[in-house]
C-alpha positions as CSV (number, residue, x, y, z in Angstrom):
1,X,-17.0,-90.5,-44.7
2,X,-13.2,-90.6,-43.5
3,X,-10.6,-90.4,-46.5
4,X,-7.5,-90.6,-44.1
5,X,-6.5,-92.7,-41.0
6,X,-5.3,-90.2,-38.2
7,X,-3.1,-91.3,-35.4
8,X,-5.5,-90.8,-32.1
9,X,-3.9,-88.6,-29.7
10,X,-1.0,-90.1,-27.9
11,X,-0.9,-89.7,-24.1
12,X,2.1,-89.5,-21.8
13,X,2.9,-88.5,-18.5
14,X,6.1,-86.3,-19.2
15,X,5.3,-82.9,-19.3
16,X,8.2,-80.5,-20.9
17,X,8.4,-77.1,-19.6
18,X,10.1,-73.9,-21.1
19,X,13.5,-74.3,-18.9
20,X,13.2,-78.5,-19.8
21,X,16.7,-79.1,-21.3
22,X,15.8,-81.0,-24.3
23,X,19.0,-82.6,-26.7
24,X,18.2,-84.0,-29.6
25,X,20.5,-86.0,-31.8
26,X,20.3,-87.9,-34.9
27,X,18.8,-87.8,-38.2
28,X,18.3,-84.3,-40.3
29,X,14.5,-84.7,-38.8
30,X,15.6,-84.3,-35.5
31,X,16.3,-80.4,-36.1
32,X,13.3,-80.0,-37.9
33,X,11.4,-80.7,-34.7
34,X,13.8,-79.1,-32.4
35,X,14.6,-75.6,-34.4
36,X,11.0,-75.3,-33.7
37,X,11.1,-75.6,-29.8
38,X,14.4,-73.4,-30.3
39,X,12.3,-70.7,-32.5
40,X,9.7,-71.0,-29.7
41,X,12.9,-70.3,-26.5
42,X,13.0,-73.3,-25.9
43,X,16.1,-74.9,-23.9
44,X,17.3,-77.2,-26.5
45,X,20.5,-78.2,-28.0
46,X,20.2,-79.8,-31.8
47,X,22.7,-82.5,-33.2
48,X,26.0,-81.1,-31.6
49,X,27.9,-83.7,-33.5
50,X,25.7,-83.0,-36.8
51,X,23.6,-85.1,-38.5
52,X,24.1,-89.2,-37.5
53,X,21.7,-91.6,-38.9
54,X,22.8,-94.9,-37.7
55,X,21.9,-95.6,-34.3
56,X,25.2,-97.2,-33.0
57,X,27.3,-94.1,-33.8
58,X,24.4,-92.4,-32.4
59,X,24.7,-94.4,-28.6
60,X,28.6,-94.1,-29.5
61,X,29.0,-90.3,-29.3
62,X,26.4,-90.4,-25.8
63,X,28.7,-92.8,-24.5
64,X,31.5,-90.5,-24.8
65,X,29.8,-87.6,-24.0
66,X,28.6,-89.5,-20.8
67,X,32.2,-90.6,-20.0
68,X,33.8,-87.2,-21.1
69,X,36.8,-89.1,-22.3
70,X,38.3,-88.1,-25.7
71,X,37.0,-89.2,-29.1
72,X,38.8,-92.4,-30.3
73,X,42.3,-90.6,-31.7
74,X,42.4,-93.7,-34.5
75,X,39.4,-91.8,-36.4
76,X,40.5,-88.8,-37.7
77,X,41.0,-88.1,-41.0
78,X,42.5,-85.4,-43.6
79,X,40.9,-85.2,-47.7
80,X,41.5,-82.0,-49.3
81,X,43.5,-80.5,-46.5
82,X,40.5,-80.5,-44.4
83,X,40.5,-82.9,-41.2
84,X,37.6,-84.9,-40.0
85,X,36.7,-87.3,-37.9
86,X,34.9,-90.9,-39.0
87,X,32.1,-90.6,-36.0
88,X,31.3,-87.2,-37.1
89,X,29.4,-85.3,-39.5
90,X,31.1,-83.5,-42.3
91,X,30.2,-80.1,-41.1
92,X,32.5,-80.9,-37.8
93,X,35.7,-80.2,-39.5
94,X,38.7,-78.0,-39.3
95,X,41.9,-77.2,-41.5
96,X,44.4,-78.5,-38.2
97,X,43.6,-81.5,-36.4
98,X,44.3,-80.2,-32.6
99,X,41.4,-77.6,-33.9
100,X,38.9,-80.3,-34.4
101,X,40.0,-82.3,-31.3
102,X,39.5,-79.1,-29.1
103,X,36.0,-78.4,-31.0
104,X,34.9,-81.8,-30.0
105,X,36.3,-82.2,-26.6
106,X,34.1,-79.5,-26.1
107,X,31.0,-80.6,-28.3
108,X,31.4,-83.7,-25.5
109,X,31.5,-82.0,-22.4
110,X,28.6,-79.3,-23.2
111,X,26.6,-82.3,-24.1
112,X,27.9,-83.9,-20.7
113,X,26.8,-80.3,-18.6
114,X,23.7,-81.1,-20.5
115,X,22.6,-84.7,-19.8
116,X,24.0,-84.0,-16.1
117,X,22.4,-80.5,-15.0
118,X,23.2,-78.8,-11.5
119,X,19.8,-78.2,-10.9
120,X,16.9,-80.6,-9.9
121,X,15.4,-79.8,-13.5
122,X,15.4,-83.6,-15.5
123,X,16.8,-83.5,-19.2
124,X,14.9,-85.4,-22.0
125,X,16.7,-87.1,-24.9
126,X,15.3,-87.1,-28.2
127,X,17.2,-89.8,-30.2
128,X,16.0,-89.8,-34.2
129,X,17.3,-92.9,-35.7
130,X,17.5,-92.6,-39.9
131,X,18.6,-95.9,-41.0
132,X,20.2,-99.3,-40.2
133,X,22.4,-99.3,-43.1
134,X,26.3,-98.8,-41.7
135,X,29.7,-98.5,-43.2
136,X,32.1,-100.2,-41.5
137,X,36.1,-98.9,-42.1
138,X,37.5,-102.3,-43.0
139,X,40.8,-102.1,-41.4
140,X,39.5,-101.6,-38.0
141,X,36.1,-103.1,-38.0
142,X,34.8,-99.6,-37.0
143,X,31.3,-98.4,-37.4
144,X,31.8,-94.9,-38.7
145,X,29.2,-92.2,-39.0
146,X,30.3,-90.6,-42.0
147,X,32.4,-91.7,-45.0
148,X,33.7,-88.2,-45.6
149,X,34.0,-88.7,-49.2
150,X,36.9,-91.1,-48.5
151,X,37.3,-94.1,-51.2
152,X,34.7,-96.5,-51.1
153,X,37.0,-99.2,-51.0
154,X,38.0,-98.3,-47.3
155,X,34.3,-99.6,-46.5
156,X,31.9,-102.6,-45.9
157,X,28.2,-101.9,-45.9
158,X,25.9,-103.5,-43.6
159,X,22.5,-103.4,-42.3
160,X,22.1,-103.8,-38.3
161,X,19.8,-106.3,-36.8
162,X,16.9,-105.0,-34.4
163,X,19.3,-107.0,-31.5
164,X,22.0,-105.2,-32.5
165,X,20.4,-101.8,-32.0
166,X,18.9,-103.3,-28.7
167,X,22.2,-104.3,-27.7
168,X,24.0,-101.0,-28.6
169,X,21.5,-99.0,-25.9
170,X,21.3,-101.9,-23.3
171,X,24.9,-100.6,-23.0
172,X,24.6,-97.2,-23.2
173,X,21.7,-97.1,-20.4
174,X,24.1,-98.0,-18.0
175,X,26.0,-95.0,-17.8
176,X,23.1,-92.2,-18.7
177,X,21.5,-90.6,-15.9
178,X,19.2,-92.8,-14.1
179,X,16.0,-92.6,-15.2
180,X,16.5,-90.0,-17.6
181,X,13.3,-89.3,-20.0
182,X,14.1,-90.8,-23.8
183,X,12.1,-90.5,-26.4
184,X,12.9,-92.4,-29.4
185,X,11.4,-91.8,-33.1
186,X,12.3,-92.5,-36.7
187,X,12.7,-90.3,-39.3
188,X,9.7,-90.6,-42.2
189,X,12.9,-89.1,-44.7
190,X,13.3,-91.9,-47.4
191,X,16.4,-93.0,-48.0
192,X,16.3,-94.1,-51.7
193,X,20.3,-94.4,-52.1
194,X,19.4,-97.4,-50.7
195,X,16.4,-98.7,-53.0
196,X,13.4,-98.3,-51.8
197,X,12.6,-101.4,-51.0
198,X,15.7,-101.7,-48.9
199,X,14.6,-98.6,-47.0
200,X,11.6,-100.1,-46.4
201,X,13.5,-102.7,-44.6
202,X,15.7,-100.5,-43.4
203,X,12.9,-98.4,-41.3
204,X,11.5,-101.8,-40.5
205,X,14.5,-103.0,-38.6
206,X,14.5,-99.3,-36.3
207,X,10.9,-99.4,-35.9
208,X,11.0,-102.9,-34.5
209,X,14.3,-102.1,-32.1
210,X,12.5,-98.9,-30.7
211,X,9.3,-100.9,-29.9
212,X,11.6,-103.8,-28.0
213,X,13.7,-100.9,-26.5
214,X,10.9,-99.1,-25.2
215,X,9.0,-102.7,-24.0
216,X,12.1,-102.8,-22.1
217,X,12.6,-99.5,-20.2
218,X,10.4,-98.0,-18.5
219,X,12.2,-94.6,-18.8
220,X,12.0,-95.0,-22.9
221,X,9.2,-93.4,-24.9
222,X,8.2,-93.9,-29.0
223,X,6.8,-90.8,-30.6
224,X,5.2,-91.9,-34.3
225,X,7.1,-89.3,-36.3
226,X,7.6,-92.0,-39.5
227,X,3.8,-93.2,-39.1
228,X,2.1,-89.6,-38.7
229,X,3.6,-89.3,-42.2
230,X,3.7,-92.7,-44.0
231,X,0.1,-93.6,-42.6
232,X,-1.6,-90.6,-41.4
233,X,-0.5,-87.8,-44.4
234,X,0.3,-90.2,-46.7
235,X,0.5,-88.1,-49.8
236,X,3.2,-86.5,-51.8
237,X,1.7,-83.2,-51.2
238,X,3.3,-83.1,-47.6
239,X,6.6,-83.8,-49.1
240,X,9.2,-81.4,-50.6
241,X,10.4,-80.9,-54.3
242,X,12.3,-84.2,-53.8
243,X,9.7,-86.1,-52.8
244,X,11.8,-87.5,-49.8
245,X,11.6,-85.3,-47.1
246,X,8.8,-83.7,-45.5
247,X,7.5,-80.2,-46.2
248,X,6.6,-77.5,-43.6
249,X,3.4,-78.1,-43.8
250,X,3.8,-81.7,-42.7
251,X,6.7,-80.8,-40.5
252,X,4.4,-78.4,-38.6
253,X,1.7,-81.2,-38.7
254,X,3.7,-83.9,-36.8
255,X,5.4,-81.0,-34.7
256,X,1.5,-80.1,-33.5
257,X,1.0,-83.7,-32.3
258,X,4.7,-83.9,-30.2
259,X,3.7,-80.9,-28.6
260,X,0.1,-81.8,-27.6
261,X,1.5,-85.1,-26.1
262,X,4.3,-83.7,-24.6
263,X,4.2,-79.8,-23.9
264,X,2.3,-78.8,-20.3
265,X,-0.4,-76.0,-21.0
266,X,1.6,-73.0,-20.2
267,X,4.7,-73.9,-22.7
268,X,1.3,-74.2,-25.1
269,X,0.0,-70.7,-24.1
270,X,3.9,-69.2,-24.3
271,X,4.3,-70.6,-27.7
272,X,1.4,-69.1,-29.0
273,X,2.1,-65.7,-27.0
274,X,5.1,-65.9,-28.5
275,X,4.3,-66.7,-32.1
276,X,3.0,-63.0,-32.2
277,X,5.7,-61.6,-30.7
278,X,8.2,-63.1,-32.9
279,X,6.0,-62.3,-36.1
280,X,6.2,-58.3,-34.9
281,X,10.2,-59.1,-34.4
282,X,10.5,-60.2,-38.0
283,X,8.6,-57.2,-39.4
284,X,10.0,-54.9,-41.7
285,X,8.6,-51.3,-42.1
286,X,9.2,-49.7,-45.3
287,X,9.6,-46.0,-43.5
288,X,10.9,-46.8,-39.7
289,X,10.9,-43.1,-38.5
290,X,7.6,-43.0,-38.5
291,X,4.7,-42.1,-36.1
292,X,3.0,-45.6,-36.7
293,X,6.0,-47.5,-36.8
294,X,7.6,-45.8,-33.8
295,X,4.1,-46.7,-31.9
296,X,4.6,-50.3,-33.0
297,X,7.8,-50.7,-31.7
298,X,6.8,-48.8,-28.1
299,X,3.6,-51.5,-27.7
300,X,5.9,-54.4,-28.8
301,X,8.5,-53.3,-26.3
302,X,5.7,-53.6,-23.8
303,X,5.0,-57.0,-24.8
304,X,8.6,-58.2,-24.7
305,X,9.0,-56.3,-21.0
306,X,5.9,-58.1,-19.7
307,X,7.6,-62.2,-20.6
308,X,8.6,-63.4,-17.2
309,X,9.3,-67.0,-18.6
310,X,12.4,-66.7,-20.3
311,X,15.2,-64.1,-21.2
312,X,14.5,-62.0,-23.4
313,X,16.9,-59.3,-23.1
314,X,18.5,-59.7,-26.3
315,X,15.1,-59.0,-28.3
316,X,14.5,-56.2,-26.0
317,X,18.2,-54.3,-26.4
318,X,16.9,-55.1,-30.4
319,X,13.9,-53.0,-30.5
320,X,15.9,-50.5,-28.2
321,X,17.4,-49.8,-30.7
322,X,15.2,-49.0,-33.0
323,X,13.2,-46.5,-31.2
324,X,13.8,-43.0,-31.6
């Protein structure tokens, strides 16, 4: 007898590599996945804007970053002293506003270098879409990305339409890289400021807009992140102390089925090579001057010296330093 319905194994013909500059932007579940890759030396880069979770400030911030033109100037903002800017997350912020223009001119440009790579090595975007709730600022009509704790009379909330979303990356495809590999998921992280039953249509509306987007190009991928969890886990066990977002254990879970469909064998064999390796980096001795431990660091030195892959100088000059 079965007492769960598992996703069968997805197939796909991208095959990411160590040196594969991956970005991934969106929702908090979009560094979940990619701190692992990163753990793992992975090329990534994780939400340089922070966390979005609407998808049109999402395709916004690309499309600057594409263009590498300056962030709208009408956007900024200062509460508490501290300046921000409405297409942003909170945690992109600075006490001067030239400071935060200067930190994202440069947020836009690495993600620009990124997306647009000198050598023949193709980037993949991960996009994780959270919700299709927006805030709009009323006196410009403006989609924002966050609120910044501004008064909540400044704003009109709305949800998106599936054409909307569809709309927002028609537009944006025509200025990324041709042919560049997207893959687009949904974040299983529930959303109850919203009631649940609004989240429920709320994940409804991005689900739908990433199977029409990805009917549509053939460059555009959907991985089942929200159904590994909502219909193949599908218990509160796999979720964390607020019941909302997923646990390790489920995050691991999901993260084992992206890299089965998307990872070629010897990124497979290099993160388990490495998961040993970075286990003996993490490892504490109570008396480090000994014999045993002084042996231990010789063989692990070894192990480090033989990685061809990737640089690994830094973890080398670390246990350098530890030998006697």
């Amino acid at each position: 007898m079965k007492f769960r319905t598992e996703l069968p194994a997805l197939t796909s013909p991208m095959r990411l590599t160590l040196q594969s500059p991956i970005l991934f932007i969106g929702s908090c579940f979009a560094e979940n996945i990619g701190n692992i890759l990163k753990n793992n030396k992975f090329n990534v880069k994780i939400n340089p804007f922070g966390t979005i979770y609407n998808p049109i400030s999402i395709f916004q911030l690309l499309e600057y970053s594409m263009l590498n033109t300056p962030i709208d100037d009408r956007f900024y903002v200062q509460r508490e002293e501290v300046w921000h800017h409405y297409y942003l997350h909170s945690e992109i912020s600075a006490l001067e506003k030239n400071t935060l223009a200067q930190q994202t001119s440069s947020a836009l440009a690495r993600v620009h270098s990124f997306l647009n790579p000198p050598t023949s090595i193709k980037p993949v975007l991960i996009i994780t879409l959270g919700t299709a709730f927006v805030y709009h600022l009323k006196n410009e009509r403006q989609i924002v990305a966050n609120c910044h704790k501004m008064p909540s009379e400044l704003f009109d909330k709305k949800l998106l339409t599936p054409e909307e979303i569809v709309k927002g990356f028609e537009k944006l495809s025509q200025i990324l890289p041709k042919n560049l590999p997207i893959i687009l998921t949904i974040s299983p992280v529930r959303h109850i400021k919203d009631t649940i039953p609004l989240n429920a249509v709320s994940k409804s509306i991005l689900r739908l807009a990433c199977h029409q987007i990805a009917e549509a190009f053939a460059n555009v991928s959907y991985f089942p992140a929200f159904e590994l969890m909502i219909d193949d886990l599908r218990d509160y066990r796999f979720y964390d102390s607020d019941m909302l977002h997923p646990n390790n254990q489920a995050i691991d879970y999901i993260f084992d089925y992206f890299s089965t469909t998307y990872l070629d064998t010897s990124a497979l064999l290099f993160i388990k090579k490495w998961d040993k390796i970075s286990k003996s980096l993490q490892h504490k001795p109570f008396h480090a001057h000994t014999f045993a431990h002084q042996q231990f660091l010789i063989n692990l030195l070894a192990h480090l010296e033989a990685i061809t892959e990737i640089d690994v100088s830094e973890e080398i000059a670390h246990v350098k330093a530890q030998i006697i």
